[in-house]
N, C-alpha and C positions, 0 to 999 in steps of 0.2 A: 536750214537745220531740221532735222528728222526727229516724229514723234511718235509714242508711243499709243496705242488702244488697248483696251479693256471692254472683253464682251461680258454679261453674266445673264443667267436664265432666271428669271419670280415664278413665283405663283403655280398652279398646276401645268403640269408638262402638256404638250399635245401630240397627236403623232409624228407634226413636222419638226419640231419644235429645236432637234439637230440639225434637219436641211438649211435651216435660216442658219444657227451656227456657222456651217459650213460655207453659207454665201459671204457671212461677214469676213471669215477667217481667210477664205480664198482671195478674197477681192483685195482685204489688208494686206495680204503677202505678196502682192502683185507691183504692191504701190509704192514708186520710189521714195514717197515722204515718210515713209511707216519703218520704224527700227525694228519695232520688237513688239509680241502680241501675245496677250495673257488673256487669262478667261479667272474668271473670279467662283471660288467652291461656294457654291452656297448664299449667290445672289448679294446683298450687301453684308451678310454676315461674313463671309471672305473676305470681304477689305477690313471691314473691323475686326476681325480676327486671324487677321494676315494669313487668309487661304489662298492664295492667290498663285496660280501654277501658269509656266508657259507653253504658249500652243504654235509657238514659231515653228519649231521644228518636229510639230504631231501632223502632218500635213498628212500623210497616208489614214494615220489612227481617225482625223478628224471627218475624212473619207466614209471612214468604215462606223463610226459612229453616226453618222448623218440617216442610215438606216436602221436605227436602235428603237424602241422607244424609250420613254425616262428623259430626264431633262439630264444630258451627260455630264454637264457640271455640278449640277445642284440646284434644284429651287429652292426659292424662299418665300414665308410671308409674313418677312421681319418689317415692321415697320419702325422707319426711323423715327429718333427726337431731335430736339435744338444742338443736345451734344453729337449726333453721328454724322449731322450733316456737315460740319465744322471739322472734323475729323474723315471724314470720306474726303473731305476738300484738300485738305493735308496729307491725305496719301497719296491721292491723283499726280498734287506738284511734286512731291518730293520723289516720286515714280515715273517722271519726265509724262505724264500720258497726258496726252493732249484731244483724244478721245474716245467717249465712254459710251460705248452702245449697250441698251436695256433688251429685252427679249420679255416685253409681259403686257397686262391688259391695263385697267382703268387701273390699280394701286400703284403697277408703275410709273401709268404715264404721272400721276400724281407726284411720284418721286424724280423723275427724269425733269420737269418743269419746276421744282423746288430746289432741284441741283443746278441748274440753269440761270435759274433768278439770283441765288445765291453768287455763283460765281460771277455773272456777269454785274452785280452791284459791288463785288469785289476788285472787280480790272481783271480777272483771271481770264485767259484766252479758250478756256477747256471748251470744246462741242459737245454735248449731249443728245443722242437721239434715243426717241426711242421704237423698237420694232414691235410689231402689234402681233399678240398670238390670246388665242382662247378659243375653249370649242364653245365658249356662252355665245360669243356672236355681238357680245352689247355692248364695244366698242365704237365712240361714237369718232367720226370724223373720218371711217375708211369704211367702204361698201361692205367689206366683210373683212374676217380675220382669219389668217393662215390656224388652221385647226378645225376651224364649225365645218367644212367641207368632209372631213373626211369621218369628224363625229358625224354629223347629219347623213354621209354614206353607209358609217355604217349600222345606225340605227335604223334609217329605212329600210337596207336587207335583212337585217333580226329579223324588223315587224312582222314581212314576207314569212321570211322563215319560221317563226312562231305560229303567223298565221293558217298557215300547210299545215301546219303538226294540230293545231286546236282543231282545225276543218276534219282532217280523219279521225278524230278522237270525240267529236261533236257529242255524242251519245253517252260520253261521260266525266270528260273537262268542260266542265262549264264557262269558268272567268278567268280570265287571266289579267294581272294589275305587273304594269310593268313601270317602276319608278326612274325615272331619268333625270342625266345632271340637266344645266343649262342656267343656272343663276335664277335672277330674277327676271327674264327678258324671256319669252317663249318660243324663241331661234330655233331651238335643239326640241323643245317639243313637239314642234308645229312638223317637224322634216318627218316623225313618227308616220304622219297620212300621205306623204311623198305619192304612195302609189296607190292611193283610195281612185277610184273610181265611178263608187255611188255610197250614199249614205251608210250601208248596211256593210261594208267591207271594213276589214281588221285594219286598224282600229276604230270602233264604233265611237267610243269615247277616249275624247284628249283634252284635258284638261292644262292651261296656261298658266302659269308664276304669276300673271299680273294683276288679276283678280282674285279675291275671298270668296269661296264659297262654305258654304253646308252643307254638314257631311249629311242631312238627312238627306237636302238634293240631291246627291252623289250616289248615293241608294237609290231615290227613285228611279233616277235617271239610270239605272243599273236593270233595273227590274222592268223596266217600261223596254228594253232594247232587248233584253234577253226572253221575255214574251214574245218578243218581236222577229227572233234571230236563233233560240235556241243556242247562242254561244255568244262572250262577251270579250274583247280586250280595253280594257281601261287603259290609257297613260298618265300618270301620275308625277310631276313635274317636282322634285326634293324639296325646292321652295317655296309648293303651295301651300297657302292659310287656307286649311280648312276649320273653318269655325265649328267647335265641339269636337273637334279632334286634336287635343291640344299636346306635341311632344316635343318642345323648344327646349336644344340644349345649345354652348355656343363652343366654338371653335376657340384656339390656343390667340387670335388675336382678336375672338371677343365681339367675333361675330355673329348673330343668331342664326341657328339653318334648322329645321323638320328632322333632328335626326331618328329612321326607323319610320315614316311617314306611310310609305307602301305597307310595310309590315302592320301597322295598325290597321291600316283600311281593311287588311285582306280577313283580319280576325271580325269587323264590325260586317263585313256584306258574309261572310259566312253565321254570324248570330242572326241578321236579318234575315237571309234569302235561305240561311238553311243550302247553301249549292255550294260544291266540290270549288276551290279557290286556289289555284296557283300564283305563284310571287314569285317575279325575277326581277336583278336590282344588276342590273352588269356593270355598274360601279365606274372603277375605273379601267373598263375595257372600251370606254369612249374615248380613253387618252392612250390605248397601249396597240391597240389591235392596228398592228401593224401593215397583217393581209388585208386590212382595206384599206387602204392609204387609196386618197382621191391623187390620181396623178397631176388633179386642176393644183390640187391642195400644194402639193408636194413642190411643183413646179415655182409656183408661187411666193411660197416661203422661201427656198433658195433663193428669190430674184430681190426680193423685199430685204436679205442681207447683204447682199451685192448693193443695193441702191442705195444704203444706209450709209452706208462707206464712201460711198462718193458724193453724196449729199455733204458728210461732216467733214470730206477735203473740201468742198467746195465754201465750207464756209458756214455753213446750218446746224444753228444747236438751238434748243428748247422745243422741238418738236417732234415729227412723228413722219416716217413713210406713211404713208397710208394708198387704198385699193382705189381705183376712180372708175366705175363701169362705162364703159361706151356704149354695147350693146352686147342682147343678151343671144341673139341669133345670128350671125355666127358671135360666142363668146368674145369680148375684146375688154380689157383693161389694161387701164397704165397708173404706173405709180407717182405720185406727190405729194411734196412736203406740205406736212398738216401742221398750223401752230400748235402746241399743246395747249396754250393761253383760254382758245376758244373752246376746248373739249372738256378739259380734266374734269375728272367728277360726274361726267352726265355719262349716263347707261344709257345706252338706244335701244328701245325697246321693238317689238315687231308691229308694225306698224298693222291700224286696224284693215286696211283693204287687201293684206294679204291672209285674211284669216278669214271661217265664214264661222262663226259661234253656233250657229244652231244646229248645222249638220255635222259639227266637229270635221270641216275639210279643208285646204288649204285653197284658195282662189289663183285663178290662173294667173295673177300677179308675179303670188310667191311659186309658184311650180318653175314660171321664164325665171324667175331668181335665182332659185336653189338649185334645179337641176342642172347645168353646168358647172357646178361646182363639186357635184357629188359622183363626174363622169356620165351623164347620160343624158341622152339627147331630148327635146324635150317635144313633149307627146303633142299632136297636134290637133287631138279629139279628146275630151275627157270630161263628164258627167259630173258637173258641181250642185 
């Protein structure tokens, strides 16, 4: 008897974030068990709002979407209650779909393992998977996440880029404070020094989400390098606590985040230091800029939807594809089911031997890590 799937996209979009789409939707149409295949508007707010459109016969359109960015269905970051899960279980059966694939990070996988549990204390046959994306990186139980590759690409050629322009300009751009997503985990901060070389190279200062600091430190530290340097780039991670610099507002599901964080600094090192302060916040051109799409990245997330689908024929629900590294020279990974059971809720944070705190540089740990990820080969001399 042939069943039906349901894809949907949470949370912020990434730039693959359609390729995975497209691996799911290709692989389902392939499959003689699979009827019929729908994609949900607007993440679980589409099923409980009966948004819910089909992508059987968008095969070309799902083509041409795969190189968009934006989440082509719709994100969400609705979180469910006691009634929607009960009610999502109810739509599933009565919409013969036998299985429901996720596209999102830790709040997903939290609801793809609550849909799971649910139905399997129920007798329900439904498979739940979920696919991992985020460009935070702080996805725990896969090496990485379809997304942080090609954020982390392309915020290391910004820094470059930025860096050239402050270099000719030395004599009267002083500092530059650049604010970057990355959650609470310093994945996406840390990719900022990708191509430092020695202590004194843009960026001089990169501050982590995982640590509190003082903003009077952040000034000193500010003035101690630009005595130093003649010119300054700060990075400034959304999520950091900086103590006496207080602008906590929270988000529609009541989450707390630094919103305007950069913006504040760049007024406090300008009343201090009295020096010329630029501010850029490229927001969400971490999730759209699409001219740099890591083709590791890209690659990736198409196979991760491919995998998901044949994982949940074969039988596998309340878990996760996730990334497994073999080795980082030449690049090799393969994909495996991750239980959700042992992950949900825990953020991976970046682990201290890839970071060196004092010289603000990333150790040659994380350089074999990240750089295949971000397309480039990885250096085989470099001044830590």
């Amino acid at each position: 008897m042939k069943t039906n799937i349901i894809i949907g996209q949470s949370g912020g979009p990434t730039p693959v974030i359609n390729m995975t789409l497209r691996g799911v939707v290709e692989e389902a149409y392939h499959a003689e068990s699979i009827d019929q295949i729908y994609g949900m508007r607007h993440g679980l707010e589409g099923i409980l709002g009966k948004g819910m459109i089909s992508l059987h016969e968008k095969m070309e359109a799902v083509t041409k979407w795969s190189e968009q960015p934006g989440a082509i269905l719709g994100g969400s970051r609705y979180a469910p209650d006691e009634t929607d899960f009960e009610k999502i279980l109810c739509f599933l059966e009565e919409k013969n779909i036998g299985i429901f694939c996720y596209i999102g990070g830790n709040g997903s996988s939290r609801t793809v393992a609550e849909l799971h549990r649910r139905a399997k204390k129920a007798g329900k046959s439904i498979r739940f998977v979920l696919i991992p994306k985020t460009i935070d990186n702080d996805l725990s139980g896969t090496d990485h996440t379809p997304g942080y590759g090609s954020g982390a690409k392309f915020l290391s050629e910004t820094v470059k880029w930025i860096g050239t322009d402050m270099a000719s300009m030395r004599t009267y751009d002083k500092i530059e404070v650049m604010e970057v997503m990355g959650g609470n985990s310093g994945w996406l901060a840390a990719s900022s020094a990708l191509y430092k070389e020695h202590q004194d190279d843009y960026p001089q200062l990169v501050y982590l989400p995982d640590q509190s600091i003082q903003l009077t430190n952040i000034l000193i530290d500010i003035e101690r390098v630009y005595e130093r340097t003649g010119s300054v780039m700060v990075i400034i991670p959304d999520h950091l606590h900086i103590a006496g610099l207080s602008l906590h507002t929270h988000d529609p599901t009541g989450r707390r985040y630094n919103g305007g964080i950069g913006f504040r600094l760049v007024q406090q090192i300008q009343d201090y230091l009295g020096l010329k302060t630029r501010f850029t916040a490229p927001s969400t051109l971490f999730r759209t800029s699409v001219n740099l799409v890591s083709g590791t990245d890209r690659l990736e997330a198409y196979q991760l939807g491919r995998q998901a689908v044949r994982y949940a024929l074969a039988g596998y629900s309340g878990g996760m594809v996730g990334l497994h590294r073999l080795s980082n020279e030449p690049y090799e990974c393969t994909i495996q089911w991750v239980d959700l059971l042992e992950h949900t809720s825990l953020e991976k944070p970046l682990p201290s031997h890839y970071w060196d705190r004092e010289k603000h540089m990333p150790t040659r740990q994380f350089i074999e890590y990240a750089f295949p990820l971000i397309d480039s080969g990885i250096p085989h001399s470099i001044s830590l």
